[in-house]
One Martini backbone bead per residue (centre of mass of N, CA, C, O) as a GRO file, in nm:
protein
  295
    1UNK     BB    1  15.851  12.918  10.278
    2UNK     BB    2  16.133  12.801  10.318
    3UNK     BB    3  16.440  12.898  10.559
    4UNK     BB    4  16.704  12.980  10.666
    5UNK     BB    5  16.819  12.842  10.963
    6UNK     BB    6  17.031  13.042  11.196
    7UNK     BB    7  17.023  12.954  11.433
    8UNK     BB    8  17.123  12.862  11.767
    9UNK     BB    9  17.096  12.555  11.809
   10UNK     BB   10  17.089  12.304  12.066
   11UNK     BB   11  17.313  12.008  12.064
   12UNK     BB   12  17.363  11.669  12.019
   13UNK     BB   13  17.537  11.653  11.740
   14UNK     BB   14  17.764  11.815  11.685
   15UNK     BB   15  17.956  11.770  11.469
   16UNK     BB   16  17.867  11.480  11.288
   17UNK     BB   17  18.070  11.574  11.017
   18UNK     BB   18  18.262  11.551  11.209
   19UNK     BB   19  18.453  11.427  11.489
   20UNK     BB   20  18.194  11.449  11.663
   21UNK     BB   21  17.979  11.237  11.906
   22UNK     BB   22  17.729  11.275  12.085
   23UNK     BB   23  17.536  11.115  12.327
   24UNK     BB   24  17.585  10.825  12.260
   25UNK     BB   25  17.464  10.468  12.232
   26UNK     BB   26  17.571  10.170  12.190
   27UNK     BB   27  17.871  10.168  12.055
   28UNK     BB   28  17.854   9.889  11.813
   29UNK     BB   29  17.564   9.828  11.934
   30UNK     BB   30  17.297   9.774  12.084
   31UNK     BB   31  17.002   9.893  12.240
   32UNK     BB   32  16.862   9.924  12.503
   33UNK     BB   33  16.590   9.843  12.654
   34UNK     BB   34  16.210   9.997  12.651
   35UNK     BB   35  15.937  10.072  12.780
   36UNK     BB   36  15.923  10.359  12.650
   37UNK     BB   37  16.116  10.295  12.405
   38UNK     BB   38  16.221  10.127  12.102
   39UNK     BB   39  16.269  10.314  11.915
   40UNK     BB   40  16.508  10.402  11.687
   41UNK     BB   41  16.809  10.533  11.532
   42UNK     BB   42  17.030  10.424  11.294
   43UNK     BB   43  17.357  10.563  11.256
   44UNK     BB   44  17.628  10.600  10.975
   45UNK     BB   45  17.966  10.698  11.010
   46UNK     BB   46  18.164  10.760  10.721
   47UNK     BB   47  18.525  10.715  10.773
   48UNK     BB   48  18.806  10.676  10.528
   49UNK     BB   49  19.026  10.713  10.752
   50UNK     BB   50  18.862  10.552  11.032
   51UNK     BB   51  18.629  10.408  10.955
   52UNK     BB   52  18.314  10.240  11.076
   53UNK     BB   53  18.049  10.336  11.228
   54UNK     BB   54  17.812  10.226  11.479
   55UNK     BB   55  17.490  10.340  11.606
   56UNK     BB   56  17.248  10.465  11.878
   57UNK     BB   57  17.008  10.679  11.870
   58UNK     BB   58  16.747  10.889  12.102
   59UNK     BB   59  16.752  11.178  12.140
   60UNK     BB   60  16.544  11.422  12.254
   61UNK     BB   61  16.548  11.674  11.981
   62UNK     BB   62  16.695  11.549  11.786
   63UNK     BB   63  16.761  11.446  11.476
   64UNK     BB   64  16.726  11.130  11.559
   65UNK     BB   65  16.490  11.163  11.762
   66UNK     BB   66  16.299  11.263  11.526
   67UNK     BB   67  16.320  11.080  11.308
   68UNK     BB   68  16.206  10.833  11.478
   69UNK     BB   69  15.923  10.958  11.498
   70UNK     BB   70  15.875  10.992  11.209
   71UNK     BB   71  15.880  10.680  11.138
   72UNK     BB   72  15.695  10.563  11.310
   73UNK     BB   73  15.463  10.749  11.174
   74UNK     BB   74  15.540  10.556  10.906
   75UNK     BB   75  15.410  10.412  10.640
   76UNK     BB   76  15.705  10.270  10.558
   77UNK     BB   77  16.005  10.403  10.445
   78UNK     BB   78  16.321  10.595  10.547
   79UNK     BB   79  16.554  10.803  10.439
   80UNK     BB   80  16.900  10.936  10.527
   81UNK     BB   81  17.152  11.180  10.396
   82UNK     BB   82  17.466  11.343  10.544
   83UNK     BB   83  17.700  11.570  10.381
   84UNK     BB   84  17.954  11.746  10.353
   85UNK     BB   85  18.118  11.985  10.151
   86UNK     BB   86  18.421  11.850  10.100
   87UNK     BB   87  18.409  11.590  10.257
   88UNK     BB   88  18.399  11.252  10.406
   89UNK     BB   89  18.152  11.214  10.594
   90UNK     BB   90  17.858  11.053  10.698
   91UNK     BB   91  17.500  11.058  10.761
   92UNK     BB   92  17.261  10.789  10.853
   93UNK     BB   93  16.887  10.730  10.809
   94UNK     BB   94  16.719  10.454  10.835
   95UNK     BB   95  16.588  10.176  10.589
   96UNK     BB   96  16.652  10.340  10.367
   97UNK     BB   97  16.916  10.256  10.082
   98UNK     BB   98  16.803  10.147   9.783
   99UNK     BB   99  16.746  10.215   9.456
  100UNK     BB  100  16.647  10.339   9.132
  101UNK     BB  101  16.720  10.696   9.034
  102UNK     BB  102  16.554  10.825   8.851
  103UNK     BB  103  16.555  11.163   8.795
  104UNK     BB  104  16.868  11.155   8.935
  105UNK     BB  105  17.008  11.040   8.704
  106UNK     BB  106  17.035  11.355   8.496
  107UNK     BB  107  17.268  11.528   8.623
  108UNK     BB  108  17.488  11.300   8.528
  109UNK     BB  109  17.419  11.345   8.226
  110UNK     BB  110  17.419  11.614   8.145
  111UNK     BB  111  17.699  11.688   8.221
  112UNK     BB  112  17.774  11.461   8.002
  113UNK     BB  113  17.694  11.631   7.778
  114UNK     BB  114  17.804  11.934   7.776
  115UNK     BB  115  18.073  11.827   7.765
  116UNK     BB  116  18.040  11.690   7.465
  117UNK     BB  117  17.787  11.925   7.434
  118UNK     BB  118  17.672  12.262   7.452
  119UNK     BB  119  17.444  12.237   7.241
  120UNK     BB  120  17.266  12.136   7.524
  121UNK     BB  121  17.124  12.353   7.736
  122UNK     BB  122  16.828  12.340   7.627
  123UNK     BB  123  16.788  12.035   7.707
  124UNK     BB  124  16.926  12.057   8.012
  125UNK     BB  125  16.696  12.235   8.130
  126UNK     BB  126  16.456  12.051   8.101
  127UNK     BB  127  16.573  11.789   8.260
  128UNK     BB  128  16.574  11.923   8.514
  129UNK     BB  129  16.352  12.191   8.584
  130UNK     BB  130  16.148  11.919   8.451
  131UNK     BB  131  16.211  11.632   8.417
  132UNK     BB  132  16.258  11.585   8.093
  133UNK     BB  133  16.265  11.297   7.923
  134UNK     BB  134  16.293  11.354   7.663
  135UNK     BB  135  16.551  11.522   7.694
  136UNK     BB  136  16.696  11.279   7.839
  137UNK     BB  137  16.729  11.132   7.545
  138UNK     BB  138  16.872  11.331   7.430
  139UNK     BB  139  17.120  11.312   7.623
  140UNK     BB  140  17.182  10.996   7.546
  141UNK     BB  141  17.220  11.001   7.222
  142UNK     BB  142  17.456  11.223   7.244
  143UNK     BB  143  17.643  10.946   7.378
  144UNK     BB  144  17.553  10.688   7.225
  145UNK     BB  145  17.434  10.520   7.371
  146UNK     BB  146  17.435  10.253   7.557
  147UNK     BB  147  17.763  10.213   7.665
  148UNK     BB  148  17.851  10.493   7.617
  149UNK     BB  149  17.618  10.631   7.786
  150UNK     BB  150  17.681  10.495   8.054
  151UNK     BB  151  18.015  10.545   8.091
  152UNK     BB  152  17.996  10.848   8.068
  153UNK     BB  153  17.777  10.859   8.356
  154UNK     BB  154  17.997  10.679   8.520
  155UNK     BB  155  18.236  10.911   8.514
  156UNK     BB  156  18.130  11.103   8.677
  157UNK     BB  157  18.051  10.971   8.926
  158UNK     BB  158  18.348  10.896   9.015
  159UNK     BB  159  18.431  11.212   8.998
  160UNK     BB  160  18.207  11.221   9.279
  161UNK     BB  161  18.298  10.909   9.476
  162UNK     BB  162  18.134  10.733   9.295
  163UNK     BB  163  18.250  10.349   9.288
  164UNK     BB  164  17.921  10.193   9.231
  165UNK     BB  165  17.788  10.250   9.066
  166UNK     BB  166  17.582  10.149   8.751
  167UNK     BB  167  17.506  10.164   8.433
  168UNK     BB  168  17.274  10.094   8.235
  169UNK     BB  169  17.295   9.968   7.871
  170UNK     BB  170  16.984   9.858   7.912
  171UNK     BB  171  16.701   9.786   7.912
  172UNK     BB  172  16.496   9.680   8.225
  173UNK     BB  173  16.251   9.847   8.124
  174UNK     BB  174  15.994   9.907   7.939
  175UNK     BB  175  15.872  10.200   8.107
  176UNK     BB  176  16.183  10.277   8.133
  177UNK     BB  177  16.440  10.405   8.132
  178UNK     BB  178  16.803  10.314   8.161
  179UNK     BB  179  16.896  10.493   8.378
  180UNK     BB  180  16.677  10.532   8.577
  181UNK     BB  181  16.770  10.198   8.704
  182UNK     BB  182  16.977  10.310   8.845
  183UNK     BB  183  17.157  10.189   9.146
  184UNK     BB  184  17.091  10.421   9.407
  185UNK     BB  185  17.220  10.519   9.670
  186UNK     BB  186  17.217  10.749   9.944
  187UNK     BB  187  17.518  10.720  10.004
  188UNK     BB  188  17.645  10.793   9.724
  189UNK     BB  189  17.511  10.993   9.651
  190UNK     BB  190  17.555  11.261   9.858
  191UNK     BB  191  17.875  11.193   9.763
  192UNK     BB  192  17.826  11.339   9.518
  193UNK     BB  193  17.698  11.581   9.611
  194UNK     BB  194  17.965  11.690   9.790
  195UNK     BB  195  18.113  11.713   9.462
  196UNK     BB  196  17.925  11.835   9.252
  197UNK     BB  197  18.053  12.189   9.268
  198UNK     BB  198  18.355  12.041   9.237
  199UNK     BB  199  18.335  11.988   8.913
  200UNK     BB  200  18.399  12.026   8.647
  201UNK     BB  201  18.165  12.158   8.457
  202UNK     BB  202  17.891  12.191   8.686
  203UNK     BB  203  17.782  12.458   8.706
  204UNK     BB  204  17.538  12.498   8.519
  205UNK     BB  205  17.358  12.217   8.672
  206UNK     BB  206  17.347  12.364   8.944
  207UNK     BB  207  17.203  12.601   8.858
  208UNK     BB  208  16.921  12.452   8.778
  209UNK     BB  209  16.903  12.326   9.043
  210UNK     BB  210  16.772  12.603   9.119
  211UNK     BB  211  16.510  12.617   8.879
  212UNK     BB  212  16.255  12.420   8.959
  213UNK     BB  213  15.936  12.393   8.915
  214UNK     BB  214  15.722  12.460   9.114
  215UNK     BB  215  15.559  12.142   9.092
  216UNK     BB  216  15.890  12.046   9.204
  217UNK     BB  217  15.872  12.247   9.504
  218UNK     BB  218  15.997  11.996   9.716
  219UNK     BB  219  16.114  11.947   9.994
  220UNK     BB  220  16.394  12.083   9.932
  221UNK     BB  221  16.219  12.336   9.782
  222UNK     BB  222  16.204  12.507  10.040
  223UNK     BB  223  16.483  12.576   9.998
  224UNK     BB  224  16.590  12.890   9.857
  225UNK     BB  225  16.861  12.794   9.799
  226UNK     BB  226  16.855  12.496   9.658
  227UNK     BB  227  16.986  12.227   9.501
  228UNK     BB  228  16.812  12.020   9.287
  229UNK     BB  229  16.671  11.676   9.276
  230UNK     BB  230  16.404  11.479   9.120
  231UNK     BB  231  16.253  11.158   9.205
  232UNK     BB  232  15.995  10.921   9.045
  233UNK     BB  233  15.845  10.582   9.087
  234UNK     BB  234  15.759  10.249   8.994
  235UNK     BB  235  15.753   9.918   9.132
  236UNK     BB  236  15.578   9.630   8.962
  237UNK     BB  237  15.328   9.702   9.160
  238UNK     BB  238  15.299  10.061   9.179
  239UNK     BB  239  15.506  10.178   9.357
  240UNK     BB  240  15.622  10.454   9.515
  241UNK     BB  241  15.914  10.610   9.461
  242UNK     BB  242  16.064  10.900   9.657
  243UNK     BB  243  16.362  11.152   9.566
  244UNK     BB  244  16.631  11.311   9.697
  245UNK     BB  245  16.900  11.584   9.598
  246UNK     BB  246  17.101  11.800   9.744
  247UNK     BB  247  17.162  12.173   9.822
  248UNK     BB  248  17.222  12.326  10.145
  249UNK     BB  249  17.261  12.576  10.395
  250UNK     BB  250  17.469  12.678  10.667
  251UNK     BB  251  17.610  12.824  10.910
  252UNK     BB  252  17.914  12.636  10.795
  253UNK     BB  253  17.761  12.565  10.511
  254UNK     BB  254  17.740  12.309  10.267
  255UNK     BB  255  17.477  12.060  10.228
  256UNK     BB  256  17.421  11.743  10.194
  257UNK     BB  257  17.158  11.571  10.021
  258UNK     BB  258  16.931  11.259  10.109
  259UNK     BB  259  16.614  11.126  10.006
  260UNK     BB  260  16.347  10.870  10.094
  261UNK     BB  261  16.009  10.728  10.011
  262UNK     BB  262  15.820  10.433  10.098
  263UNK     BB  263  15.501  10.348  10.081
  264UNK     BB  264  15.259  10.146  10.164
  265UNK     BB  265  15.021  10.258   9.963
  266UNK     BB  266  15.183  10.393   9.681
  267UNK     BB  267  15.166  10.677   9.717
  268UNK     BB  268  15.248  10.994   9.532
  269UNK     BB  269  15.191  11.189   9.828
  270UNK     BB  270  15.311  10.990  10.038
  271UNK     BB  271  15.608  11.104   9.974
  272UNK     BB  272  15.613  11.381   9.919
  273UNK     BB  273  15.528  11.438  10.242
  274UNK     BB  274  15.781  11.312  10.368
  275UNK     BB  275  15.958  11.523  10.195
  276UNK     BB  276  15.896  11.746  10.374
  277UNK     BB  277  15.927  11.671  10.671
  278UNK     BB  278  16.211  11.642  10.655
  279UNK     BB  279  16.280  11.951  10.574
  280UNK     BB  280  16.180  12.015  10.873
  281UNK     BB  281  16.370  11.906  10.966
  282UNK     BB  282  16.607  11.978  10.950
  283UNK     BB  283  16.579  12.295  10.982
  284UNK     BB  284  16.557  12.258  11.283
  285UNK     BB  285  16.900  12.111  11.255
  286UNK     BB  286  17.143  12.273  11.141
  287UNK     BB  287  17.284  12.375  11.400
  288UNK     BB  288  17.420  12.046  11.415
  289UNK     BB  289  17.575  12.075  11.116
  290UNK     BB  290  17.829  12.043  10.922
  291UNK     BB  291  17.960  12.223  10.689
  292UNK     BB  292  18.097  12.281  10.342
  293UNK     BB  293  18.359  12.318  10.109
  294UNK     BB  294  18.554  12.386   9.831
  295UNK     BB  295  18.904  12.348   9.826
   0.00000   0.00000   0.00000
C-alpha cells in the first residue's frame, strides 16, 4: 500500500497551487512544435481574484511531464484536478473534464441527508463506505425525492463553492440513479473537495469516506490517509467511466484530488488501473504541490 511520500522532491512546480508556477512555456498560446516530442499537457490554474490563465508544460520529471507521458501511452481520455484544502486556485491536466458524477455524487447527498435526519448514520456508513446504492436511495427518499431532494443535494454543492453542477430532479436513465446522472466536472468536484471537511456537520462523512471497503481501496485508497469516494458507471455504449475525488496530505497541508478515466476499451479494469497509475504519480510529486487547511 502506498503511503505519504514525505520526501523533499526538486520541483518544476513548485508552489503550482500557490501564486508562481515555474517553468512555464507557451503561457496562454500554443506550444512550440518538436520533432522530438509533440504531446504536451496543457494545466489550467483558475485564480478567482487574478483572472484564469492558461499554459503548456512538458517539463521532463515534472508533474506535467510525467501526466503527458502516462496519458500518451493510454487509449482513452484521462483527467485530473488538483486544489489545496481552503485555497482558491486549482490545476488541471488532461482531455477528460466532465461526465456523470455516479457514486461520487453519494457525498453530498449523505451529509444532506444527515443533515436532515441524524438517524440515517447507518444507512449513510452503507452508502459511502460500501456505496451501496439501496442505501443512497433511501437517503434520497428522505429528502422528499424529486425536486426537493435534488434542491438538498445542490444547496451542499453551493456550500462547497460548486456554483454550476445541477442535480437532477427526475431519472434520466432507466438503468441509473437520478442523482448519480448529475454532471460533475472534475474542475467543481475538486472545488467542492477543497471546501469539504470545512463545511459545517461534513465531519461524520469525511470520516466515512477514510472507511472504503478495502475491494473499492484503488486509486486515492493507496493513500493510508486519504478520504475519498469512487464512482464508476457505463455510458450508453456500455462502456466505463471510473472516476474519484477525496483528499490526501502532503508536505504543506490536505490537498484536494479529483480524476477520471474513460478507457477507449471501455473495460472498468482498465480505467481502475488507470487511476492507480495517477495515485502513484501524484504520490511522486507530492512535494511540488502546496497543500492547505481549512481556515
Amino acid at each position: 500500500m502506498m503511503t505519504k511520500d514525505r520526501r523533499p522532491v526538486p520541483t518544476a512546480l513548485a508552489a503550482l497551487l500557490g501564486a508562481v508556477v515555474l517553468f512555464v512555456a507557451g503561457c496562454g498560446g500554443e506550444p512550440k512544435s518538436s520533432t522530438a516530442q509533440t504531446t504536451t499537457t496543457t494545466a489550467a490554474v483558475v485564480d478567482p481574484g487574478a483572472g484564469a490563465g492558461n499554459f503548456s508544460i512538458a517539463v521532463p520529471g515534472s508533474l506535467a511531464g510525467d501526466f503527458a507521458a502516462l496519458q500518451q501511452g493510454f487509449r482513452g481520455t484521462l483527467g485530473l484536478a488538483i486544489m489545496p484544502v481552503g485555497g482558491d486556485k486549482m490545476v488541471t491536466f488532461g482531455t477528460w473534464t466532465s461526465g456523470p458524477a455516479w457514486s461520487t455524487i453519494k457525498v453530498p447527498l449523505a451529509i444532506a441527508a444527515l443533515r436532515n435526519n441524524a438517524s440515517y448514520s447507518t444507512t449513510a456508513t452503507a452508502a459511502i463506505t460500501a456505496s451501496d446504492n439501496g442505501a443512497a436511495d433511501t437517503l434520497w427518499q428522505s429528502l422528499g425525492a424529486g425536486a426537493a431532494a435534488a434542491e438538498s443535494v445542490q444547496n451542499v454543492l453551493r456550500e462547497g463553492g460548486d456554483t454550476n453542477t445541477t442535480v437532477p430532479a427526475v431519472r434520466t436513465r432507466s438503468d441509473a440513479s437520478i442523482y448519480g446522472q448529475a454532471e460533475w466536472s472534475l474542475a467543481d468536484q475538486v472545488r467542492f473537495a477543497a471546501h469539504l471537511p470545512c463545511l459545517p456537520q461534513s465531519q461524520r462523512v469525511v470520516g466515512l469516506m477514510q472507511q472504503i471497503v478495502a475491494s473499492h481501496r484503488w486509486g486515492l485508497g493507496a493513500f493510508g490517509s486519504a478520504e475519498f469516494k469512487g464512482g464508476w458507471g457505463p455510458d450508453p455504449s456500455g462502456k466505463y467511466l471510473v472516476r474519484q475525488f477525496g483528499l490526501i496530505d502532503s508536505p504543506s497541508g490536505r490537498i484536494a484530488i479529483a480524476f477520471a478515466a474513460h478507457p477507449d476499451s471501455g473495460a472498468f479494469a482498465d480505467g481502475m488501473t488507470m487511476l492507480d497509475k495517477m495515485a502513484t504519480l501524484i504520490s511522486g510529486h507530492l512535494g511540488e504541490l502546496a497543500g492547505g487547511n481549512c481556515p
